[in-house]
C-alpha positions as CSV (number, residue, x, y, z in Angstrom):
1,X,-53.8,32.0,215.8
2,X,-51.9,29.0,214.3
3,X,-52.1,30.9,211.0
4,X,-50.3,33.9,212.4
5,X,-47.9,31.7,214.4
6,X,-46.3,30.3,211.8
7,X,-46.6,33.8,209.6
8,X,-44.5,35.0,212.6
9,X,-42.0,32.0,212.5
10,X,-41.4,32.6,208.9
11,X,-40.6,36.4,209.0
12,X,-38.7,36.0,211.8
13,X,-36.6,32.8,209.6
14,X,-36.5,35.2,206.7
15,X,-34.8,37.9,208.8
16,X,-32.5,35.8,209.8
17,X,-31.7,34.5,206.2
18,X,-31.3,38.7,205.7
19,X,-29.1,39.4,208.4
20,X,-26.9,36.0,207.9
21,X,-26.5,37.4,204.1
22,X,-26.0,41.2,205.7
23,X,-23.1,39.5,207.7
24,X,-21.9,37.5,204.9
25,X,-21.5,40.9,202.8
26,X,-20.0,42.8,206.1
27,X,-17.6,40.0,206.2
28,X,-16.6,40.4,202.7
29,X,-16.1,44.2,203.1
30,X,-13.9,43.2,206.1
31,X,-11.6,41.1,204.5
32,X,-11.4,43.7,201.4
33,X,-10.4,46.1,204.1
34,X,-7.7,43.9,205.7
35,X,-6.0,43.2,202.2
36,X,-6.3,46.9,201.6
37,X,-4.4,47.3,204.7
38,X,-1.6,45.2,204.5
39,X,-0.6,46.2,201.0
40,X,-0.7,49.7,202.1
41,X,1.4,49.0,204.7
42,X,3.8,46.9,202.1
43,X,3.3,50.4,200.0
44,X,4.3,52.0,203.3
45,X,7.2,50.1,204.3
46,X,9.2,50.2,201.2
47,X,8.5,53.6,200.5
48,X,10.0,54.2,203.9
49,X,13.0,52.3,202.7
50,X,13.1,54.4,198.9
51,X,12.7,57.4,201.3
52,X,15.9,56.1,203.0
53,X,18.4,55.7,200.7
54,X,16.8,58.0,198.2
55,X,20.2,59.6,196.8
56,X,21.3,56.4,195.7
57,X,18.0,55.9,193.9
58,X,17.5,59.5,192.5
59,X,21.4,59.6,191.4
60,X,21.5,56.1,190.2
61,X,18.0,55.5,188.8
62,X,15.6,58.3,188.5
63,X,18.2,60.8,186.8
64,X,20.3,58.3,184.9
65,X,18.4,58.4,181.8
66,X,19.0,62.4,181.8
67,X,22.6,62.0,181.2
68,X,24.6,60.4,177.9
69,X,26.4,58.4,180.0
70,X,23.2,56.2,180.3
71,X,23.5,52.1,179.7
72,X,21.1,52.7,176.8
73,X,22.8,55.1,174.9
74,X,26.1,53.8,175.8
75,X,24.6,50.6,173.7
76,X,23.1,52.9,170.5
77,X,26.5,54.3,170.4
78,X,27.5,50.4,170.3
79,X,24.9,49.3,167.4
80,X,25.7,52.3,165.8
81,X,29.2,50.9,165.1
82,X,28.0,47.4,164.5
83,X,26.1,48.8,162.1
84,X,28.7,50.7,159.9
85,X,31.0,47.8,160.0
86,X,28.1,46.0,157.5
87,X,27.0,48.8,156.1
88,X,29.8,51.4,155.6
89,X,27.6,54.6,154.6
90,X,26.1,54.6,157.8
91,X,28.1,57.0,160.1
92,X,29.8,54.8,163.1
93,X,28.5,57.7,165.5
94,X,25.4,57.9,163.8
95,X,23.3,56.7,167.1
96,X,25.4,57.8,169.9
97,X,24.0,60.3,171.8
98,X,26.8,63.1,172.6
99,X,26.9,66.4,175.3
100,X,23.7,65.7,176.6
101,X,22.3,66.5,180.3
102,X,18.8,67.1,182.0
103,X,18.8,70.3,183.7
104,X,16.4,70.3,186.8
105,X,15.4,73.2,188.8
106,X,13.4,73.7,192.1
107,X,10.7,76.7,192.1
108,X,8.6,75.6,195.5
109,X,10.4,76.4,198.6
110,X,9.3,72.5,199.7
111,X,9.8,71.3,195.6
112,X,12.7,68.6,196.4
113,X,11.4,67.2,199.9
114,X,8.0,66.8,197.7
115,X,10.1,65.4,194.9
116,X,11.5,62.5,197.5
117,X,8.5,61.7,198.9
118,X,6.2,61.7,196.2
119,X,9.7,59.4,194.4
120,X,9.5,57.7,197.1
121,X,5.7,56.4,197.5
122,X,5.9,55.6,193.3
123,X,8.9,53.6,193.8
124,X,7.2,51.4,196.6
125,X,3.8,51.2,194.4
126,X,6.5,49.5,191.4
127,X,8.1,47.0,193.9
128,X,5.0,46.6,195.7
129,X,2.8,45.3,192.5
130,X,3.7,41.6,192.7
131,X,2.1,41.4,196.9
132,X,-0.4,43.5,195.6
133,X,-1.6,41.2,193.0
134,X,-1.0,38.4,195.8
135,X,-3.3,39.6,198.1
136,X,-6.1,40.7,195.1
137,X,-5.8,36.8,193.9
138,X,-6.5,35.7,198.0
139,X,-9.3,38.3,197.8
140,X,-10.8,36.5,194.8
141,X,-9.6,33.2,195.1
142,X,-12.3,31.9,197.5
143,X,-15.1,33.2,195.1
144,X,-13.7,31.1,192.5
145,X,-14.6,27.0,191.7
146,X,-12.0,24.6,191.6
147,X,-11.4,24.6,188.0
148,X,-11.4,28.3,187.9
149,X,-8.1,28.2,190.9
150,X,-6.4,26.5,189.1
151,X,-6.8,27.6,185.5
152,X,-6.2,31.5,187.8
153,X,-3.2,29.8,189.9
154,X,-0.4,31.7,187.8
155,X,-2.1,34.9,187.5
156,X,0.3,36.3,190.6
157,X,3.7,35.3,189.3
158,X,2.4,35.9,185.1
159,X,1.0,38.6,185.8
160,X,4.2,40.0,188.0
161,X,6.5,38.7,185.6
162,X,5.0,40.7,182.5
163,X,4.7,44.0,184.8
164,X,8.4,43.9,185.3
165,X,9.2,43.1,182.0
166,X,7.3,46.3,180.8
167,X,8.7,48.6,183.6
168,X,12.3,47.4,182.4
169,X,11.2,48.2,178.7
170,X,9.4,51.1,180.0
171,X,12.9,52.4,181.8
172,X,15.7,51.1,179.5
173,X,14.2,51.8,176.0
174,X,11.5,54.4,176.6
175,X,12.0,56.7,178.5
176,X,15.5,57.5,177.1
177,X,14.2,57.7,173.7
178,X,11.7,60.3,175.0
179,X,13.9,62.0,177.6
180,X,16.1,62.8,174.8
181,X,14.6,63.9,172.1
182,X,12.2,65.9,174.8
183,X,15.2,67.6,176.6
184,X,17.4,68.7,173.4
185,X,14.4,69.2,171.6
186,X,14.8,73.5,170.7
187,X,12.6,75.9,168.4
188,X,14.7,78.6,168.7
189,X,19.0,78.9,170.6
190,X,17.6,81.6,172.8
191,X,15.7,79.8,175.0
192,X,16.9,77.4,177.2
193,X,16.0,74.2,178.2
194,X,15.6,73.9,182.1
195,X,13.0,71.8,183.6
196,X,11.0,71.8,186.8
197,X,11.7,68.9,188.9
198,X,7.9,67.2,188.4
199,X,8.1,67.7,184.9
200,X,10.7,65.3,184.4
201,X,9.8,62.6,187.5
202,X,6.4,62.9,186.1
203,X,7.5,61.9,182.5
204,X,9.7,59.0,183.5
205,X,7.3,57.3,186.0
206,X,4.1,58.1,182.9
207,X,6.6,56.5,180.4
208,X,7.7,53.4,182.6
209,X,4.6,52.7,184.4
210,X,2.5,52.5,181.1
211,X,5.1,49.9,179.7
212,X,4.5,48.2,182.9
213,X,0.4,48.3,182.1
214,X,0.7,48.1,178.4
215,X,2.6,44.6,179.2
216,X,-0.8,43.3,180.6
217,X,-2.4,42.7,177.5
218,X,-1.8,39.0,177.6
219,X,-3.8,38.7,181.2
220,X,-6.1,41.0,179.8
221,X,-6.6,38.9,176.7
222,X,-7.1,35.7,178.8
223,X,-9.7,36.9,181.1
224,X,-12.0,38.0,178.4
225,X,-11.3,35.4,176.1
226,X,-12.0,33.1,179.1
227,X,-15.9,34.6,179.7
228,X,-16.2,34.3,176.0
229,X,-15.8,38.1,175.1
230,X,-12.7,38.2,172.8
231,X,-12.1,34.9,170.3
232,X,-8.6,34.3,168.5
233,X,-10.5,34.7,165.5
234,X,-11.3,38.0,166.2
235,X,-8.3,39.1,167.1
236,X,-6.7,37.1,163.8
237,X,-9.5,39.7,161.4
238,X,-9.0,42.4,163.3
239,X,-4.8,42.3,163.4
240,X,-4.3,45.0,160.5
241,X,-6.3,47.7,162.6
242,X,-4.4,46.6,165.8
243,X,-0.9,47.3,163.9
244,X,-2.1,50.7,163.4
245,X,-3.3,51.6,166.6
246,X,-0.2,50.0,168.0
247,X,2.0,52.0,165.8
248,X,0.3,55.3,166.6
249,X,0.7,54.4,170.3
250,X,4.5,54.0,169.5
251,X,4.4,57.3,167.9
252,X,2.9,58.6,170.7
253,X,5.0,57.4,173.5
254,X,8.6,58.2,171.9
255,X,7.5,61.4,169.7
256,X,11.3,61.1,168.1
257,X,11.4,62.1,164.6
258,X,13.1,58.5,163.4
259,X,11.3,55.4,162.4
260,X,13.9,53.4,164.0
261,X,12.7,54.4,167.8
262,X,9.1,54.1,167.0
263,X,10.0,50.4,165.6
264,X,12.2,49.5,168.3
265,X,9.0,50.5,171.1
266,X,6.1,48.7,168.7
267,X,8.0,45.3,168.3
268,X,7.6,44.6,171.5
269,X,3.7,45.7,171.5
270,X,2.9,43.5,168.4
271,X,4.7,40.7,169.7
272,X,2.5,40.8,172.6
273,X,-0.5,41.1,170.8
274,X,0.2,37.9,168.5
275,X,1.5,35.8,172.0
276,X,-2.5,37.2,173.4
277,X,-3.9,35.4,170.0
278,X,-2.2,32.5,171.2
279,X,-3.2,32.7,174.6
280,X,-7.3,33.2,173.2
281,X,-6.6,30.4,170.9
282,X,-5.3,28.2,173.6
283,X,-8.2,29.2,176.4
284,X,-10.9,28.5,173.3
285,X,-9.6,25.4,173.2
286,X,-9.7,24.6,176.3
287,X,-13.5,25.7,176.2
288,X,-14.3,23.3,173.7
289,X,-13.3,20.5,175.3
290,X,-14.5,20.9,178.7
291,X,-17.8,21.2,176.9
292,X,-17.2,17.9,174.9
293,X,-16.4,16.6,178.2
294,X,-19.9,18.0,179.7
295,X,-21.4,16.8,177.0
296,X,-20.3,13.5,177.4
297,X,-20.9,13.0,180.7
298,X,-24.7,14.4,180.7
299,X,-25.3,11.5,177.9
């Protein structure tokens, strides 16, 4: 009897050790739900606001790069003239970008209240990135060690800081480049070039929101490079394939005839890609010395 006493203490111990680790689990699925609220409701809220004063927005944001009155092609048309005062055979006009308009049209009967919702929900997604990535770090942050916080601490603000940087490459340099070629862009004068409404928002949100990803390869970079998957060495031998994939990406997002676009969107990308060899270089060597400093202590 004493036997099956303590056979019956120890499974009922054991189930508690089960459901204590069941609630532990529960718990974490309630917090994940609570973050995934509140940045909805961020989502929600400024999309509410875009909604709001969505003429402003459309007029002074989504269709600006449809037009040659544009801040980026107002600048070409600039370098363009800096350019011929050095070097004279160049034409002074050469980049400006002349009589050129996106023409939009409707063909649902609910096409443009679809067009300023759907606007609207993107436009709250791009503000609402940085809380986003605020409440995914207090997500992960408890599961972290010490160390691990605060070599993570800037992920937030880096991490917000390079999105926007990519969205304002994405929007300024871009998308222009590919709205315009796209839109004059004619096999034949008897067709004409009218486009449906989520032809084009699609194209510009694609073309800015993938700057805004393509921007992350730095964080991306450092997270592997920090569980020992990608080395700066690596990256240093296999630099010559990046370029190419890098310039085939270019190609790909401004399909413009001239090098000089593809060039001006794959600076940036290589640039990035040498400052992530940096950042593996810097987290390996970091990794080397905690382990000298392990090794150290353990003597």
């Amino acid at each position: 009897m004493s036997k099956l006493g303590d056979k019956l203490v120890g499974a009922i111990k054991n189930k508690g050790k089960d459901l204590e680790g069941e609630m532990s689990f529960f718990e974490h699925l309630e917090a994940l739900r609570w973050h995934l609220v509140r940045s909805a409701l961020a989502i929600l809220v400024l999309a509410i606001f875009a909604f709001a004063f969505y003429h402003e927005l459309f007029d002074g944001i989504v269709m600006a790069p449809g037009n040659n009155h544009f801040y980026t092609y107002r600048k070409m048309c600039e370098f363009g003239e800096w350019l011929h005062s050095l070097i004279p055979w160049i034409g002074a006009d050469s980049l400006c970008v002349k009589d050129f308009q996106v023409k939009l049209i409707s063909t649902e009967l609910a096409g443009q209240f679809n067009l300023q919702l759907n606007s609207a929900i993107v436009i709250g997604i791009t503000i609402g990135i940085p809380y986003i990535l605020w409440e995914i770090w207090r997500f992960i942050r408890p599961a972290l060690h010490q160390k691990e916080r605060k070599a993570a601490s800037g992920f937030v603000f880096y991490s917000s800081l390079l999105f926007a940087l990519g969205v304002t490459f994405g929007y300024f340099i871009v998308t222009p480049l590919a709205v315009k070629f796209l839109a004059t862009y004619s096999v034949s004068d008897s067709i004409t070039n009218m486009f449906s409404i989520d032809s084009y928002i699609s194209t510009v949100t694609m073309l800015t929101l993938a700057s805004g990803i393509a921007f992350q390869l730095p964080i991306v970079v450092y997270i592997l490079a920090y569980i020992g998957v990608l080395t700066p060495k690596f990256m240093r031998k296999t630099r010559r394939y990046a370029v190419v994939i890098i310039l085939i990406l270019a190609a790909f997002i401004t399909p413009t005839p001239d090098a000089l676009s593809m060039c001006v969107v794959a600076l940036p990308l290589l640039l990035l890609y040498e400052l992530s060899i940096m950042i593996a270089a810097i987290v390996e060597k970091r990794k080397a010395k905690k382990e000298k400093e392990e090794g150290l202590m353990n003597i």
